[in-house]
Wavefront OBJ file of the C-alpha trace (Angstrom):
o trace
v 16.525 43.642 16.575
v 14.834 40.751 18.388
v 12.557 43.191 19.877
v 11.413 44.416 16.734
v 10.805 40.901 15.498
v 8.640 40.409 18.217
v 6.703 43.295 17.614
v 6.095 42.449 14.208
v 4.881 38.944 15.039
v 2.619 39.947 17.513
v 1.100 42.170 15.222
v 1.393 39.581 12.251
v -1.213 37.299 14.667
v -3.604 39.635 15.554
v -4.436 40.738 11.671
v -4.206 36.861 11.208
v -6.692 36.572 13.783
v -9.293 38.781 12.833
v -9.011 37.873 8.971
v -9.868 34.582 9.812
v -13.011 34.941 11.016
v -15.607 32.654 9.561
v -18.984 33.017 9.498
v -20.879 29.403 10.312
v -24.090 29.544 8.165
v -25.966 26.563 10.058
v -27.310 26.693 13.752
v -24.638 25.361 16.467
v -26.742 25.078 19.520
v -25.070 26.329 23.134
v -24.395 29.758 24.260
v -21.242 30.802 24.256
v -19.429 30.761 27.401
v -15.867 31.705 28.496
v -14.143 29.344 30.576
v -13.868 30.506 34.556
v -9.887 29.490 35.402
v -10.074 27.886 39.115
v -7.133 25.929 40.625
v -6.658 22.646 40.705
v -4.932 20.490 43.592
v -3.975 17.751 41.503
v -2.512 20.069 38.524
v 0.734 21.773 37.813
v -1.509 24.056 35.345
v -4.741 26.186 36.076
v -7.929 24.146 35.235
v -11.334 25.525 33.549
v -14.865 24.957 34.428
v -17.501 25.726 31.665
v -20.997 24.947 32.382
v -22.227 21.563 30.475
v -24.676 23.221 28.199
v -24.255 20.173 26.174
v -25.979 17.904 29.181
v -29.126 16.905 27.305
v -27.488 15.214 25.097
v -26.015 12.701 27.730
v -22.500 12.354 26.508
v -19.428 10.952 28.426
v -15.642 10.503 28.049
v -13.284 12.984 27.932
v -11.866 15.330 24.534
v -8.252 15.416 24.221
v -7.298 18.861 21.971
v -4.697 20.837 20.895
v -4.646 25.000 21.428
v -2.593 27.793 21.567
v -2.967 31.397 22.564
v -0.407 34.489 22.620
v 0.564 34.721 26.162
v 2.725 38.431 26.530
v 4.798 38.443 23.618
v 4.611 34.351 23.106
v 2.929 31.840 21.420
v 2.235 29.481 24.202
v 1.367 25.706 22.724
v -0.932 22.852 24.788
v -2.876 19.826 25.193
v -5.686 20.210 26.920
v -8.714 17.889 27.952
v -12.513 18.533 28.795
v -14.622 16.323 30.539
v -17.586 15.748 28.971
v -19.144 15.270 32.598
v -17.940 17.749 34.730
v -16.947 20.620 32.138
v -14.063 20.949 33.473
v -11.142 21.633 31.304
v -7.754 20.531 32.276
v -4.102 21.235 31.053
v -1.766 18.448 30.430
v 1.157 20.449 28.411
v 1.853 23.922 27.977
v 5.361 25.293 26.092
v 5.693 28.853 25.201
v 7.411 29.584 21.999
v 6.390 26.185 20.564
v 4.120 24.641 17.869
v 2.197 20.682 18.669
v 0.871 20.304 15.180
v -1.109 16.703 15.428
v -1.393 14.600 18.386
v -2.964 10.712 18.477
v -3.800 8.865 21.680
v -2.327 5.237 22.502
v -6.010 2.704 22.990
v -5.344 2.329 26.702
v -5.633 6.599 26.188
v -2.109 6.458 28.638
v 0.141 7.845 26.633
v -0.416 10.733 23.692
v 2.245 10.447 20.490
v 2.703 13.737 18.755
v 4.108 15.961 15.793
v 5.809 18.482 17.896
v 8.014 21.597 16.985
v 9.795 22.297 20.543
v 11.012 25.687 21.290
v 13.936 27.320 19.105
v 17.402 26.187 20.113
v 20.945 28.442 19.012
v 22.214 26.813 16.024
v 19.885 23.569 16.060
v 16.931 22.779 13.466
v 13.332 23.151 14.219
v 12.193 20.051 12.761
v 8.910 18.977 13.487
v 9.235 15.528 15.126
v 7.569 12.776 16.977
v 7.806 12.952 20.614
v 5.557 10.910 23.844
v 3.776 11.968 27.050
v 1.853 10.311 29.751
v -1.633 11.359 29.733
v -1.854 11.477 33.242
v 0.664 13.845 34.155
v 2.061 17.036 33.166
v 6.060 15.948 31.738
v 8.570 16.864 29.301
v 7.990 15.316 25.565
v 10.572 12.825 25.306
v 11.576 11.726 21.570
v 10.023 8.824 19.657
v 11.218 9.615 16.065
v 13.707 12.384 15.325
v 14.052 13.379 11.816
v 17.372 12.463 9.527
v 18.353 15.804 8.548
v 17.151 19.440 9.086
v 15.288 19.549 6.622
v 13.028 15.992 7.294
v 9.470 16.265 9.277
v 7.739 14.014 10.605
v 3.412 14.710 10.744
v -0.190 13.343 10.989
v 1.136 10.264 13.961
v -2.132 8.210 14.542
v -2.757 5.005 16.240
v -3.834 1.867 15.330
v -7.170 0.889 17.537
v -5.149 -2.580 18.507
v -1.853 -0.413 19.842
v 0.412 -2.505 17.487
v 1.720 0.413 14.791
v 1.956 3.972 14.712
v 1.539 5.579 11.028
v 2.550 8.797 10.448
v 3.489 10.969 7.482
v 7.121 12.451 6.180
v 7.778 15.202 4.204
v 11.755 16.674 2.758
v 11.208 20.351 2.843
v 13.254 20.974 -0.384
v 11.684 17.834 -2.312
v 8.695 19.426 -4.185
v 7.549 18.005 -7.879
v 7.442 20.408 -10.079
v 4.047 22.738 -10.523
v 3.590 21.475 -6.637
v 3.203 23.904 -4.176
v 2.947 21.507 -1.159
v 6.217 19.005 -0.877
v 6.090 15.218 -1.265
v 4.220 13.528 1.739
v 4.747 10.019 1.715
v 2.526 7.930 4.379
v 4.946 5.356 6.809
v 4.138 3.169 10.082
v 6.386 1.318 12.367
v 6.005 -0.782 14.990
v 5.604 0.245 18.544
v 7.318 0.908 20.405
v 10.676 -0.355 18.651
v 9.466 -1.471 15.316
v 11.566 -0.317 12.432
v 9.888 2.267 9.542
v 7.912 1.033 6.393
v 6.680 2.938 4.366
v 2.820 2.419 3.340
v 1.803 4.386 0.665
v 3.700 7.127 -1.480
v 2.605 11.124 -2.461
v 0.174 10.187 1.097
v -0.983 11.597 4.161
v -3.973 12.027 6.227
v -4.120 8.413 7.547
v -6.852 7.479 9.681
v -7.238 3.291 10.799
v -10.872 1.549 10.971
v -11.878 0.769 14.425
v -10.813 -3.392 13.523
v -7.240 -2.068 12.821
v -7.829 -3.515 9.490
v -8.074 -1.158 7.128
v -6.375 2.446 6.098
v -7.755 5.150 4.925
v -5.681 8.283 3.013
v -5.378 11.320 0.794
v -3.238 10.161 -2.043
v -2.028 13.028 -4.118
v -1.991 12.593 -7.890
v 1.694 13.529 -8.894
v 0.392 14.168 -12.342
v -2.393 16.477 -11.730
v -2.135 17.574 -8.198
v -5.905 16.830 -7.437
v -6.345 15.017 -3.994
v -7.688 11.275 -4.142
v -9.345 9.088 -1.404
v -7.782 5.696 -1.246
v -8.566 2.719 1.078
v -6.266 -0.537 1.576
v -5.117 -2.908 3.612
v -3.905 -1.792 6.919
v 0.159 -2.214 5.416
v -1.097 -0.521 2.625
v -1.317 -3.564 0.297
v -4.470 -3.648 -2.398
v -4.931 0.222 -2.411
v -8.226 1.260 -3.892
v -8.933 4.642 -5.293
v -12.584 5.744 -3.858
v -14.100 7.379 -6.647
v -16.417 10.396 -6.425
v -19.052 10.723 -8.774
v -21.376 13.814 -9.507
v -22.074 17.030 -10.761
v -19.417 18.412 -8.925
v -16.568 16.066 -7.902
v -13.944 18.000 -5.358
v -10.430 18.200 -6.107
v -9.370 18.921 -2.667
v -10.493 16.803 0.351
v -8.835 16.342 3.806
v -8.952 14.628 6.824
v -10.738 11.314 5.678
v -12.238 9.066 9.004
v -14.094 5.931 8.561
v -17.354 5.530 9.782
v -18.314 3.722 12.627
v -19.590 0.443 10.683
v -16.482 0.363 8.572
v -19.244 1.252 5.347
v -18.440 4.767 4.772
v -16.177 7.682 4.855
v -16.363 10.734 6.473
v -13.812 13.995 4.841
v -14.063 17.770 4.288
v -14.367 19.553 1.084
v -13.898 23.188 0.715
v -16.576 24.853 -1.338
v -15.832 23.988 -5.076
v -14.865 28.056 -6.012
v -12.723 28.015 -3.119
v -8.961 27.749 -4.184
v -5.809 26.803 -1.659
v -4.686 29.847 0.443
v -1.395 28.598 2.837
v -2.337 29.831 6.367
v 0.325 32.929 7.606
v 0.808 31.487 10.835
v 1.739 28.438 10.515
v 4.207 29.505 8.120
v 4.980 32.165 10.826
v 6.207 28.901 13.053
v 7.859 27.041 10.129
v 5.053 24.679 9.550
v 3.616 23.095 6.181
v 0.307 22.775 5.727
v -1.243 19.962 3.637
v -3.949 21.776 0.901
v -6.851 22.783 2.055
v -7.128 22.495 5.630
v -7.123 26.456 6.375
v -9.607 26.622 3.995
v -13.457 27.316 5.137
v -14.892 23.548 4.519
v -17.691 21.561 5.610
v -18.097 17.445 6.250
v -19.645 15.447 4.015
v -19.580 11.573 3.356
v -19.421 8.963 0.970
v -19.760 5.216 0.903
v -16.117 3.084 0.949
v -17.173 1.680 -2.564
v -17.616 5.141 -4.147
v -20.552 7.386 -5.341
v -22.045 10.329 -5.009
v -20.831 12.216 -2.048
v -23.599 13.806 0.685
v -22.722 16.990 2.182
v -23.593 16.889 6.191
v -22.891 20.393 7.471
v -23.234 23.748 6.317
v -20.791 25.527 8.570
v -17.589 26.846 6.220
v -15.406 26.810 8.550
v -11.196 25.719 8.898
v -9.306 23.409 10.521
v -11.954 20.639 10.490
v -10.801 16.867 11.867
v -13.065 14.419 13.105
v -12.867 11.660 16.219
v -15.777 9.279 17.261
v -17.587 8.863 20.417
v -16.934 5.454 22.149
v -20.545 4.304 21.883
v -20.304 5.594 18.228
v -23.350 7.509 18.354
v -21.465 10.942 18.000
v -18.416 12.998 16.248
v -16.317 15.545 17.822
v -14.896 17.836 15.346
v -12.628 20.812 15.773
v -13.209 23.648 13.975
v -12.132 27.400 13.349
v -14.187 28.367 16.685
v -13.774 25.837 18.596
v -15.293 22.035 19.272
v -18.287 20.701 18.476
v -20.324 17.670 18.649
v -22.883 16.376 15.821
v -24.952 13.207 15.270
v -23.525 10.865 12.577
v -25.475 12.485 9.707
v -24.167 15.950 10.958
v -27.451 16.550 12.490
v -27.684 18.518 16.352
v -24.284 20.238 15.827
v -23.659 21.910 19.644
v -20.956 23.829 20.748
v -18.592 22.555 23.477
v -15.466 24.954 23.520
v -15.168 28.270 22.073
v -11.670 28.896 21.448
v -10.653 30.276 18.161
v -6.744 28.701 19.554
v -7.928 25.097 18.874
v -6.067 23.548 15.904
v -4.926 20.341 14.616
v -6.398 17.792 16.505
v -9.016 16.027 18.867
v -9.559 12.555 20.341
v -12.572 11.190 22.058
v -11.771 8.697 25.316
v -13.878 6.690 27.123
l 1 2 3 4 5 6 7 8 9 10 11 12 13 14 15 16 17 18 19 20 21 22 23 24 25 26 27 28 29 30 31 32 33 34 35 36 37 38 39 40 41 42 43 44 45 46 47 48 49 50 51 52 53 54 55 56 57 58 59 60 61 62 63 64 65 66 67 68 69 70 71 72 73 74 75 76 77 78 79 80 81 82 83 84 85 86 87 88 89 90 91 92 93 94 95 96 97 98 99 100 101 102 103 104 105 106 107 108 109 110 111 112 113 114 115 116 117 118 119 120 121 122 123 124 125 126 127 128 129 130 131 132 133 134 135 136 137 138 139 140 141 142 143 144 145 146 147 148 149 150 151 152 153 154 155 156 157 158 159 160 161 162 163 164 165 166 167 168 169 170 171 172 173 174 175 176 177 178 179 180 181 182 183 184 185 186 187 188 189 190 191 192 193 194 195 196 197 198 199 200 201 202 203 204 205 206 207 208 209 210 211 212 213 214 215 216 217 218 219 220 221 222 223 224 225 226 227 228 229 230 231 232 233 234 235 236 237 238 239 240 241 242 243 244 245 246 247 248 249 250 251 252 253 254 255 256 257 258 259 260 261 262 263 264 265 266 267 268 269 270 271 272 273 274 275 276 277 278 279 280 281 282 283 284 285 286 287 288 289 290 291 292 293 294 295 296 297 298 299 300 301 302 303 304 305 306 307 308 309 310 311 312 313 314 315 316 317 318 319 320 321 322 323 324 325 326 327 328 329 330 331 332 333 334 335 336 337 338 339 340 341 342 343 344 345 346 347 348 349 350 351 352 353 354 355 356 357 358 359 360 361 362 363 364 365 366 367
């Protein structure tokens, strides 16, 4: 029996993996290059050297991502983080049979806080939690936030620049409002590291924090009409603003909101306008919920914190888009359906850094 079911995942990924192909309608610069595996000294994992195509453009730091590739008859989940310098592409955390959904980086970039689904246990829930790991060397996740009952998750951990909260974003599997087809996120922060829950915002998720830790920025879902909303407030979630978007055509979906670097504007992806919601196979495959349209080909576009007309910035149509900025602020990161790349603020240059159709959830930018 087990044998079967393997089987029938295996092949369940592969026609997932071809029908999600997406074709990216504007130029990416960079060849595309597999990684060469060599071995590192210092690592418990086999490390990656890619050429730095990217090396006119003089960046630095480090990317901190999320991937995960069928290895045999397993789903094999890790971190992973390419230097900008070098090219080299190192593994922090590798589980088979496991799912990292979203992963945020602590300012001092020691320590990584992350929604986590660990390996199935006999007869125990596969919640998706928080859990920590040191940056700097390959560990066990230990537990930060363990969910109430089987059917509580825990998503979306980020932050704050100033190290003082982490917000992240609960959902109760079997609490849905009715004519909903996603369940009731509800946006919370705490304290670290032993700061007690609050919650910040309700029907919420996709929090992002300005750069001054002042501000928050959110998807707020209308409970009445199930259309997406950008908010802004206060960094505890007092004086919440709704950002409206004016326009011939106003989107009803939007996702993964990041303020720019001058606090004046707000980067988020929108899914073309005939484009409808289509929940993504494999991450129901591994038990997870997916919040509207983030499977769904998108592009970035922008629109000032006071509301207007929105500008679109890419023409790629492409999934699984989230943002991080460079530490001089000069660049974004993004992840994408293919892989990473890099763009100027007004989605200009767009390069390719890592081809890897595994790359999901997340990406941080370090000094």
């Amino acid at each position: 029996m087990r044998t079967s079911q393997i089987r029938y995942t295996v092949l369940i990924l592969a026609l997932l993996v071809c029908s999600c192909a997406v074709e990216i309608n504007q130029m990416i610069e960079t060849p595309q290059v597999n990684p060469t595996p060599v071995i590192s000294s210092t690592s418990s994992f086999p490390v990656a050297q890619v050429p730095v195509t990217w090396a006119h453009l003089n960046l630095t730091g480090k990317l901190v991502y999320l991937s995960s590739a069928m290895e045999g008859d397993q789903l094999t989940s890790t971190i992973q983080i390419l230097d900008l310098t070098t090219g080299e592409i190192a593994t922090i955390f590798s589980v088979p049979s496991a799912w990292t959904y979203y992963a945020t980086l602590s300012p001092d970039a020691k320590m990584l806080a992350m929604s986590y689904v660990p390996p199935r246990q006999p007869n125990a829930p596969s919640n998706r939690s928080l859990y920590l790991i040191p940056l700097d060397a390959a560990t066990e996740a230990q537990p930060l936030l363990t969910p109430p009952t089987s059917d509580d998750h825990y998503t979306q951990i980020e932050w704050t620049p100033d190290g003082k909260y982490l917000y992240y974003v609960h959902y109760n599997s079997q609490l849905r409002l009715e004519g909903l087809l996603d369940p009731v996120y509800d946006l919370f922060r705490m304290n670290y590291p032993d700061g007690q829950p609050e919650k910040v915002a309700d029907y919420a998720f996709w929090p992002r924090i300005s750069s001054d830790s002042s501000r928050l920025v959110f998807i707020h879902v209308d409970p009445e009409t199930a259309k997406n909303e950008l908010f802004v407030a206060n960094a505890d979630g007092s004086n919440a603003q709704r950002v409206v978007l004016s326009g011939p055509q106003v989107p009803e979906i939007l996702d993964a909101p990041i303020f720019s670097p001058d606090g004046q504007s707000i980067l988020f992806s929108v899914p073309e306008s005939s484009q409808s919601y289509q929940p993504h196979f494999f991450e129901r495959l591994m038990g997870v919920q997916v919040a509207k349209a983030h499977d769904v080909p998108s592009d970035w576009w922008s629109v000032p914190v006071m509301g207007g007309v929105p500008t679109r910035l890419t023409n790629l149509q492409t999934i699984n888009l989230f943002a991080s900025l460079s530490a001089d602020q000069q660049h974004i990161a993004s992840l994408s359906g293919e892989g990473i790349f890099v763009m100027d603020l007004d989605g200009s240059n767009l390069t390719q850094l890592v081809s890897d159709p595994g790359v999901h959830g997340t990406v941080s930018w370090i000094p």
